[in-house]
N, C-alpha and C positions, 0 to 999 in steps of 0.2 A: 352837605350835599355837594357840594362847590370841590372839596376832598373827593370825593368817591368818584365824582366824571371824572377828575384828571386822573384817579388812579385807575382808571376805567381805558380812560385813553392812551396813556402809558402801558399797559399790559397788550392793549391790541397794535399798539405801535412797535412793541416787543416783538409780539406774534408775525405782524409780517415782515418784520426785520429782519428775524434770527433764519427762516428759510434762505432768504436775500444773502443772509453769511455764509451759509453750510453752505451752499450752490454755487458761490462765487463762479466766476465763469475762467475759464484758463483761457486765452489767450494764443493765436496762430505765431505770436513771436516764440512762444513757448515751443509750440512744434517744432518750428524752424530751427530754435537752439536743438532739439533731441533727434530731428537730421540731419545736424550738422556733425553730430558724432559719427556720422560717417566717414568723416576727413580725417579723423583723431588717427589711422595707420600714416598716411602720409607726412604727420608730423614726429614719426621715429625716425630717425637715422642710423645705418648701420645697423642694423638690427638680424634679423634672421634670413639667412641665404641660401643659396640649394647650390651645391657645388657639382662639376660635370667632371667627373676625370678622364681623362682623352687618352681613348685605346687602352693598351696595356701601358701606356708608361706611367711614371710618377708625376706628371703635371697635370694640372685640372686649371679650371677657370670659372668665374663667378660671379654675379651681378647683386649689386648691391644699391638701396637707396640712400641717398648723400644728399647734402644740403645744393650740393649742384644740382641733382639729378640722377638719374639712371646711370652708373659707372661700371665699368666693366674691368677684373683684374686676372692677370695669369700665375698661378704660382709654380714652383717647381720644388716639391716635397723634396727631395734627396737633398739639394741645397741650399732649403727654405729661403728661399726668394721667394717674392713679392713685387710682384709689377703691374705698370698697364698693361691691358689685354693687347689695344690697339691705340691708335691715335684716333681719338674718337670728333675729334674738331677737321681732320681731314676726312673721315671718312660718311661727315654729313656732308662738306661740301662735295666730295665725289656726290653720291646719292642724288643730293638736291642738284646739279647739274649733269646726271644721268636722267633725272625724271623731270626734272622742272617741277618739284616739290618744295616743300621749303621746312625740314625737316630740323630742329636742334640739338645739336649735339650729343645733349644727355637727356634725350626724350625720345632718343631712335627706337623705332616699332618692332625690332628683331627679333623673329622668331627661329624655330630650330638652327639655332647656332650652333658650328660645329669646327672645332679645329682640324689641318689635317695632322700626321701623326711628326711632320717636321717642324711641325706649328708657323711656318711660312707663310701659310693661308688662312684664311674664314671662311666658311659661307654661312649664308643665313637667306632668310625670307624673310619680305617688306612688300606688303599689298600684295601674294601671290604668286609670285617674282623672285625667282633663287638667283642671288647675285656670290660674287666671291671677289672678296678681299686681298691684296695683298700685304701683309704688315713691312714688308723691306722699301719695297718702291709705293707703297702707299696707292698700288692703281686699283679698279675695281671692275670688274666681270660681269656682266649679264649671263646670267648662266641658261636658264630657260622660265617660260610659264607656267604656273603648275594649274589644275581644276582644282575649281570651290570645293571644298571639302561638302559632304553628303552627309544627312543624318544616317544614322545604323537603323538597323531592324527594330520596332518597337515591341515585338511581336514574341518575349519572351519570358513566359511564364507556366511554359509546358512542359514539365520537370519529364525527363529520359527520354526526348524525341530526338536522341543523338545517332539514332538508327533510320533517319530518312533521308541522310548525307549520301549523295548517288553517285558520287566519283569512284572512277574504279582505281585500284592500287595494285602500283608498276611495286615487282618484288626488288629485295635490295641490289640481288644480282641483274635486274633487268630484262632477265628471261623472259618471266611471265604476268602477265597482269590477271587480276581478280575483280570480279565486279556480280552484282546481283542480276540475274535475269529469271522472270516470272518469278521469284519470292525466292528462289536458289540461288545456293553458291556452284559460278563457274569460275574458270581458271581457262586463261590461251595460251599458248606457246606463242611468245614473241618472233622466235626465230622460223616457226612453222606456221603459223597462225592455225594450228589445232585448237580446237575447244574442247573443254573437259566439262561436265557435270560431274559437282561433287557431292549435292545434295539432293534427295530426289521428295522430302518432305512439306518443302516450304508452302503457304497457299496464302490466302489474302488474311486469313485471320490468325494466321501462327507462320509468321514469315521471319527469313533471315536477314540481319541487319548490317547496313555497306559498312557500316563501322568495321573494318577489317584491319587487321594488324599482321601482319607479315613476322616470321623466324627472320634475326638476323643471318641465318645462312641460306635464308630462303628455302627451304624443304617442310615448310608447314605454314600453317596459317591458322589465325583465330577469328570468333566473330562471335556475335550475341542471337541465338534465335528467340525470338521477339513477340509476345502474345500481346498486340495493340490495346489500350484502351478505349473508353470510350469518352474524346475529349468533351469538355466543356468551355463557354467562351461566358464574357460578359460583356453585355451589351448599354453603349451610351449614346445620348443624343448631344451634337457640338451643335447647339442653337444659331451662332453667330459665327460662322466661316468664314473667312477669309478672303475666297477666291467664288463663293456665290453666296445667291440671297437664299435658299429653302436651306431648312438646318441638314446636316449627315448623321448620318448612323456611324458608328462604328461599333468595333467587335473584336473581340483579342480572346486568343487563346490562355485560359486561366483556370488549372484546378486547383479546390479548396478544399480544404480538410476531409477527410472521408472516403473521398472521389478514388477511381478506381486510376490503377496505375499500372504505364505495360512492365510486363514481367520479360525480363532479359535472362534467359540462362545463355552462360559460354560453349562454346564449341569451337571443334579443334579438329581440321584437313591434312593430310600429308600427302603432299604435294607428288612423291617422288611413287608413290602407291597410286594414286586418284583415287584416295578412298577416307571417308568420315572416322575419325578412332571416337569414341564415346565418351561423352563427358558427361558424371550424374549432377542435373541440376534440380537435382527433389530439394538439396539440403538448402535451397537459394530460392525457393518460388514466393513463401512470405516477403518482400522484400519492398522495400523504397525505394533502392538504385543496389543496380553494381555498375564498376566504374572502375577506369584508370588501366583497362589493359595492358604491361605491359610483359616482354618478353627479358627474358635473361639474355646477356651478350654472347653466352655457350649456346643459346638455342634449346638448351636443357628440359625449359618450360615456361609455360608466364603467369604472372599474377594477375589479381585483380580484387575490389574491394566490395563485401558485401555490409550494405549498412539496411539492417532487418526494417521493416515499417513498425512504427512506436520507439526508433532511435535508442531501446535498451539492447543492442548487439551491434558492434560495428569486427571484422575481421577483415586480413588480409589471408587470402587464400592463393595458394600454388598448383597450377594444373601440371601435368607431366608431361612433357610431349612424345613418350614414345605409350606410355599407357591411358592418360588419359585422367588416371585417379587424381581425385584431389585432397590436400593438405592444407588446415589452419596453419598459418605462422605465426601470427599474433591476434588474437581475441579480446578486445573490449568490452567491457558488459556492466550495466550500469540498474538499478531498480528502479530510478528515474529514468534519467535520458544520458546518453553518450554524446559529447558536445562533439557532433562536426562543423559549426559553422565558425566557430572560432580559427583565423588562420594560424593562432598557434598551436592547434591541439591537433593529433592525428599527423602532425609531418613526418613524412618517412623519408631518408635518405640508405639508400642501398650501397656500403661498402665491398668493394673488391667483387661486384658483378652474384650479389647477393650471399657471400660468405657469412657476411652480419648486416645487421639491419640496424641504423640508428631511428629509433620512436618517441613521440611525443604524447603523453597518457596522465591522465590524473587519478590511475588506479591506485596511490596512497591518498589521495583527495585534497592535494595541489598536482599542478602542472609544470610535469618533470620532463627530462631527457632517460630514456632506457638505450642501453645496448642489447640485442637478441643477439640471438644464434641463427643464421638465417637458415641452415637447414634444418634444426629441430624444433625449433618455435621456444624456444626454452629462453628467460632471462641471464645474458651473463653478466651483468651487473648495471646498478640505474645509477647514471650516469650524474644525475643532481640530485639534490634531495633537500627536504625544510619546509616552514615553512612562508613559503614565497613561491612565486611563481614562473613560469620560463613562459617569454611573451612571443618570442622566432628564434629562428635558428635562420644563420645569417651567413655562415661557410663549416661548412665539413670539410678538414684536410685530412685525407686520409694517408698520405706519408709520415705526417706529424702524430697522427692519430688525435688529434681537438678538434675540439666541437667551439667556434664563433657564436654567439649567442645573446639574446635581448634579456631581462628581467625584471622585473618589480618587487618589491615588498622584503628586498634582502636585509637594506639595513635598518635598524632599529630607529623611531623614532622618526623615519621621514614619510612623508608619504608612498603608500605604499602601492603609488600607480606609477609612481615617478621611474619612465624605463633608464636601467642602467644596460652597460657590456660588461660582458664577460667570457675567458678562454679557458677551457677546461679541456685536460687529458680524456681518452674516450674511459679509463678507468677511474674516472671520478676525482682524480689525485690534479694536485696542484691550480686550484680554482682562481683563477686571476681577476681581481674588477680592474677596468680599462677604463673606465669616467667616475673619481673620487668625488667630484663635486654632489651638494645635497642639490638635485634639480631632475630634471627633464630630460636629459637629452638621446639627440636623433644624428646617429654616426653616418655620415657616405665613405665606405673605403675605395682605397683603388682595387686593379683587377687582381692583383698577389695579393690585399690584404697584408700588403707591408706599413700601409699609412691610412690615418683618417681624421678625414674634417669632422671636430665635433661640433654641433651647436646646443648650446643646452641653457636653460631659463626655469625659471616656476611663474604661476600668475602674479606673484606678487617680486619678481628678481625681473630684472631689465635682462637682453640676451646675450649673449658671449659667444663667441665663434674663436674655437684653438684649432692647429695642427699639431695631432700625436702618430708617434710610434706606434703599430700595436705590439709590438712583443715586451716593450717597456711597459706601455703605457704613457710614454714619459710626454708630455705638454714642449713638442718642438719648437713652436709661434703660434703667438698669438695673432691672429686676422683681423676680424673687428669686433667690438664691445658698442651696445645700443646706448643710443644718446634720445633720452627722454625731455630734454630739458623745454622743447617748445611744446611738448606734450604738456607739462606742469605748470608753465604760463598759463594755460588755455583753463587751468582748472582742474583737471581730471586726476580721480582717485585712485587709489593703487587696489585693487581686491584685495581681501582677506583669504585666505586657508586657512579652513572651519573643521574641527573636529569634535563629535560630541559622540556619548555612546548610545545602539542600539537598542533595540528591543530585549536583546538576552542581558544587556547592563555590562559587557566586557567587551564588545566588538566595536571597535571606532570604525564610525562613519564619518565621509570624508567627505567636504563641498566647498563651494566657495561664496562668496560674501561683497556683492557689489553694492557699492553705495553713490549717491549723486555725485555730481562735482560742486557742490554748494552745499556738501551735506554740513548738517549743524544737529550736532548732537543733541543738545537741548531743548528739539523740535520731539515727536513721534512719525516715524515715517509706517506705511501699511507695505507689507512682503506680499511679492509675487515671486511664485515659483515658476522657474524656465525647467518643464520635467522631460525627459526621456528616456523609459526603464525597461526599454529592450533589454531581454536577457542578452545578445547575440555577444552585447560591449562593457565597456564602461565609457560614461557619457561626459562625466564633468572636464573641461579644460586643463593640461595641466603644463601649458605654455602660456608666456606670456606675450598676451592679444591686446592692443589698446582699443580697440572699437569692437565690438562683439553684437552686433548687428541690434535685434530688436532689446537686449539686455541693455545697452548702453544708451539706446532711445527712450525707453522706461524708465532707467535711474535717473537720466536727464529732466526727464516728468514729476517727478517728484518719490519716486519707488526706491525702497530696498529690494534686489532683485536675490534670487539665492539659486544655486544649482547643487544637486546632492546623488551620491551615486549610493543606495539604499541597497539593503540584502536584495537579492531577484537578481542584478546585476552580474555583470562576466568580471575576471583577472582580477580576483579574489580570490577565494578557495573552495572547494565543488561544494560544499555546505552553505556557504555563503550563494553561490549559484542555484542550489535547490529548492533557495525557498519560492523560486516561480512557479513551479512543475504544476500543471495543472490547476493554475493560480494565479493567473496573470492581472487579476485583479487588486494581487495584494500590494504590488510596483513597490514596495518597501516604503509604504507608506508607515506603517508602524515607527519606522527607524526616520523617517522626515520630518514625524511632525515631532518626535522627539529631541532632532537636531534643533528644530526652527526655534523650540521651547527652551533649550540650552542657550541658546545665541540670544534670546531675547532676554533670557536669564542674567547674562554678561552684558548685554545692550540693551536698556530699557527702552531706548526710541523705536525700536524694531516693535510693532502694533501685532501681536495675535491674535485678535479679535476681529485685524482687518487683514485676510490673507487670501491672497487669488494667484493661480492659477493657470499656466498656457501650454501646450505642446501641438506637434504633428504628428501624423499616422501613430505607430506604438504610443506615443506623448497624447495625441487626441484624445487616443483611447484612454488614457490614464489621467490625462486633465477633465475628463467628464465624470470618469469612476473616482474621483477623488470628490467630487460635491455627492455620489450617490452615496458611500460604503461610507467616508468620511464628514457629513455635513457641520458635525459641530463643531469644525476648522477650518473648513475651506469655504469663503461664502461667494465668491464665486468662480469663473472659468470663461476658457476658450480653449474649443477640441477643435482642429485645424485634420480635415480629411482622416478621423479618426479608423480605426478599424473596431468598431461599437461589437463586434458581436465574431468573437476568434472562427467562426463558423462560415464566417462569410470572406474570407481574409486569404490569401494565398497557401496554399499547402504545407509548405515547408518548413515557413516559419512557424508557425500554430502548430504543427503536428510535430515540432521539434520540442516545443516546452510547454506542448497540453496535452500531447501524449497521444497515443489512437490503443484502439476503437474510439471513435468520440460518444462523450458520457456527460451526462448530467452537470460534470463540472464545466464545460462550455459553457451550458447556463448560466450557472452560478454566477461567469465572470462577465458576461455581457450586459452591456450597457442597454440593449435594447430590454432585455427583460427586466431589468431593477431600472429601467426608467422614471417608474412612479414613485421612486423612491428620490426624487429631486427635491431640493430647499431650494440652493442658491442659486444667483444666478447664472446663467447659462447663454455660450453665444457658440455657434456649429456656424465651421465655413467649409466648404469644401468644394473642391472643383470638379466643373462637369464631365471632364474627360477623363477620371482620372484612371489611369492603366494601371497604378500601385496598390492601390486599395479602392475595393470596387466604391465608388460612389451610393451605390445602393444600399449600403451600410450606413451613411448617416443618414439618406432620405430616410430607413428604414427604425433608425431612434428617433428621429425626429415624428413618425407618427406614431411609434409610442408613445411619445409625451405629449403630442396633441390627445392620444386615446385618453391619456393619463390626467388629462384639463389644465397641462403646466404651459407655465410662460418661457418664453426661449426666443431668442434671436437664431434667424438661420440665416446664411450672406453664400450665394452661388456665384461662386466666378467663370462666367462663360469663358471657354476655351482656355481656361486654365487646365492641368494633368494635376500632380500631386503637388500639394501646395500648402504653404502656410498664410496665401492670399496677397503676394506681393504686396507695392507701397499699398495701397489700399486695405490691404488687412490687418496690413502695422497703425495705418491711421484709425481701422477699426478696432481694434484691441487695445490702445492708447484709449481712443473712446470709450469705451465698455468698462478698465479698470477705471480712469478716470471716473467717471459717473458715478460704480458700485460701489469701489472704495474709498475712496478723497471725497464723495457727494457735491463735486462740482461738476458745473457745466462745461463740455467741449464746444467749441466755437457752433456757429450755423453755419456750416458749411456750403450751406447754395445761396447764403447771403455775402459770400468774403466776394 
């Protein structure tokens, strides 16, 4: 009997021990270590710099962090010199006994720095205050006061309202000026002050738009007549103001997928007649935008770009200006979508006053350079080709006839986001790479493009800053190389670059791989994914960042953290882009949890069974839909100002890669409607004001899944905008993984 109590008591001693383990509590030092990796930039040296090149000449100048401090250097490219910028020990004490500040040395507050073109002088601004430097005699200037800079307009999300701009427009000869009066176009004689009526159609609901554009010879004019829509705004409440006590309304102009949109056809005055010539715009009335008016430097005629509504038609179209008919030049068309939001797709550069046309198109299904024919609309030959991609176009010389240009995915075997340079002939002959190194990099040239500072790294490469030739290519001087070493005192681990294959079994996907600074193999850590699968980019890192915000506070916590750029994603190749269309729900998860399963494959401590979850806006959305569509992987999350339901979400972006008419497949991908399909767990923050993604979209899942009887955290941040919850939402999402996945407790925070 005496046996069985002890073993009685032992078992229940057990019992409430073993919660006591699994719960352990983590600790506010813990915190304090994983914001302290906030300071981890400040311990690189020399590391990654933005160079200024001054005017047209060959010298630039640059600011770099040094164990001193803030140092400033000048170079002079032609005869690779390297120097100080200024005497920077005199030019605190000037300051400090110009202001009675007490300013140091290499901690000066300088902003818009500016050489002038003898390099004799500086200016800059310190507290609002333009002062000017002399580097010979070392004296310094009070130059004048300037005003606090002002926020901008917040007030933009009303796609084509570039038609209520009311300034009128002086022509190039100064003649005459154009302006809107009652919803018409008039025109004055400058010299006479005569007024002309050139339209006699315009009224309130079909009017002409001041968007006007003038002939370079001044003998005509363009403009858009304009059939308004019928706006939509969305409306939020800032509970806790600032400057009083009862909460405010606010309300922002914002349409959303579906919504109606005003229809701009061109039209075209001749000025020297007073009379309208006739432009057909039947072929342009289905439309999203047209845009970009401009005129040829003959006065010949002008373009402009029709991108059809459902983004499968994008063209550039030529009006005439003495008839009026219009011409395609070049037509994109796409069964999906025609990618215009990407800045490298769709650039046109107009050779010899539109003789030829240089174009950016992914009609072989990467993105290449073409050359047209500018007046037949005809291909005369494409300019790159393969498979890889062209990410900008960076200078057109058109004496040289090359094309300066960005790319990725050329050479075999490296990453294939990692941007290189490149100089090609306009006939596609003699393709030059300008950055051999396997990495990253980001060229500033000067204003010939006779030189350029490269800086170039990977996540897992410390950074390198050279000065090259471009016509060589040739590595002139080297500038500065990063110094990590008090970085690696402190602990901190270097990322991996992760590659596993896809969903189709032959496509490498590409991510990276953070691990603590104490990490210990022999341990199991649980993965959270940091996700973001806008189509619009590609999202994962591919410099190298020593503190990376909430990622490096997480591993610090005890987490494997992982970032993956999955099919769905941009600067890839338009197959690899397609698999969003209409599908935004699928964020290439197929192709993540197959990565995550590889890497775990290679790394047994990496836990699958404990994997969570975080993003904002696009990411919200995809950190929520990943515990709905995905539960037997993901067990739990945090959607940060998610856009829950593509229907509720800005126009532009939704109706770029979900297509229109809106269909059933909105449904599909919305979080509000497959809400009751929740397991894991789940935490929604979002902010009250937010002007990016209406707010009313996670109120609007979140009472799905009350209808739905599920559990869920929601955390509103008054007078937050779009948001991932600042310090408090990082200490709440530290909370939340902590708890779900690790089963410990986070501190009691209204007891510290």
């Amino acid at each position: 009997m005496k046996s069985v109590l002890s073993t009685s008591i032992l078992l229940l001693a057990l019992a409430l021990w073993l919660p006591l383990f699994s719960f352990s509590q983590v600790t506010v030092e813990d915190y304090e270590a994983a914001r302290a990796t906030g300071e981890y930039n400040e311990k690189v040296y020399r590391s990654r710099i933005s160079p200024t090149w001054i005017g047209d000449t060959h010298h630039f100048w640059y600011e770099v962090q040094t164990r001193k401090g803030e140092e400033y250097y000048l170079v002079d490219a032609g005869r690779t010199n390297k120097k100080e910028a200024f005497n920077q020990e005199e030019l605190a004490r000037a300051l400090n006994e110009a202001t009675g500040e007490d300013y140091e040395p290499y901690d000066l507050p300088l902003r818009r720095l500016e050489f002038d073109k003898d390099l004799q002088s500086v200016s800059f601004v310190v507290n609002r205050v333009e002062w000017q430097y002399n580097r010979s005699d070392q004296s310094l200037k009070k130059l004048k006061e300037l005003e606090e800079d002002r926020d901008g307009d917040r007030d933009h999300w009303g796609e084509g309202r570039d038609y209520l701009d009311n300034d009128p427009e002086i022509s190039p000869d100064s003649n005459w000026v154009a302006y809107i009066q009652d919803y018409d176009v008039w025109v004055k004689n400058r010299n006479t002050d005569k007024e002309h009526q050139l339209s006699f159609d315009g009224s309130e609901g079909d009017l002409y738009s001041s968007f006007i554009r003038w002939s370079p010879d001044s003998k005509k004019l363009a403009t858009y007549k304009v059939r308004p829509n019928k706006d939509r705004y969305i409306h939020f409440v800032e509970s806790s103001p600032d400057d009083q006590l009862q909460p405010e309304l606010h309300k922002r102009r914002y349409l959303k997928p579906g919504d109606a949109l005003p229809i701009k056809r061109p039209n075209l005055f001749d000025i020297e007649k007073l009379k309208q010539i006739p432009v057909s715009g039947e072929p342009f009335e289905h439309q999203y935008s047209t845009s970009r008016i401009e005129w040829w430097e003959d006065s010949r005629g002008f373009t402009f770009e029709f991108n059809q509504r459902g983004h499968q038609l994008y063209q550039v179209v030529e009006v005439n200006a003495q008839t009026g008919d219009t011409k395609v030049l070049i037509e994109e068309k796409s069964e999906t979508f025609v990618d215009y939001s990407n800045r490298a797709k769709l650039i046109r550069h107009n050779i010899n006053d539109g003789e030829e046309i240089i174009w950016t198109s992914e009609r072989d299904g990467w993105n290449h350079i073409y050359l047209f024919d500018g007046h037949t609309g005809k291909v005369k030959n494409q300019i790159t080709q393969g498979e890889w991609v062209v990410r900008n176009i960076v200078n057109v010389d058109e004496e040289e006839r090359t094309v300066l240009f960005q790319a990725s995915g050329r050479n075999p075997g490296e990453d294939p986001y990692s941007i290189h340079y490149y100089r090609v002939n306009f006939d596609g002959s003699d393709l030059k790479p300008l950055t051999p190194e396997q990495a990253h990099h980001r060229a500033t040239f000067s204003k010939d493009h006779k030189y350029f500072v490269d800086n170039y790294s990977r996540p897992d490469q410390v950074p390198k800053t050279v000065l090259r030739e471009t016509a060589s290519s040739e590595k002139l001087m080297e500038l500065e190389e990063g110094d990590i070493s008090d970085l690696l005192d402190e602990g901190w681990t270097m990322p991996e670059v992760f590659t596993a294959k896809g969903r189709d079994g032959k496509t490498n996907i590409w991510g990276n791989i953070y691990r603590p600074s104490n990490f210990d193999e022999s341990k199991t850590y649980p993965i959270i994914e940091a996700i973001y699968a806008g189509p619009h980019g590609s999202h994962v890192s591919k410099s190298f960042r020593p503190s990376r915000g909430d990622i490096s506070k997480l591993t610090e916590m005890g987490f494997i953290v992982v970032q993956i750029d999955g099919m769905g994603t941009n600067n890839r190749s338009k197959e690899f882009l397609d698999v969003c269309w209409q599908n935004l729900k699928d964020a290439g998860f197929p192709d993540r949890i197959l990565w995550m399963k590889a890497a775990a494959e290679q790394y047994p401590y990496m836990d699958t069974s404990r994997v969570g979850i975080y993003g904002t806006s696009a990411g919200g959305q995809s950190a929520m839909g990943a515990l709905l569509f995905h539960p037997e992987f993901y067990k739990a999350g945090v959607a940060s100002c998610g856009c829950h339901d593509n229907r509720m979400d800005k126009m532009w972006w939704n109706e770029a890669w979900m297509g229109y008419p809106i269909g059933p497949h909105y449904a599909a991908s919305s979080n509000v409607v497959n809400a009751h399909k929740l397991e894991g767990d789940l935490m929604l923050i979002v902010g009250e004001i937010d002007d990016n993604v209406d707010p009313a979209s996670t109120f609007q899942v979140a009472d799905a899944l009350i209808e739905a009887d599920k559990e869920f955290e929601l955390v509103v941040m008054p007078g937050f905008r779009h948001t991932s919850g600042g310090d408090y939402g990082t200490r709440k999402r530290m909370d939340f993984f902590i708890e779900h996945l690790m089963e410990k407790k986070p501190p009691q925070w209204n007891k510290q």
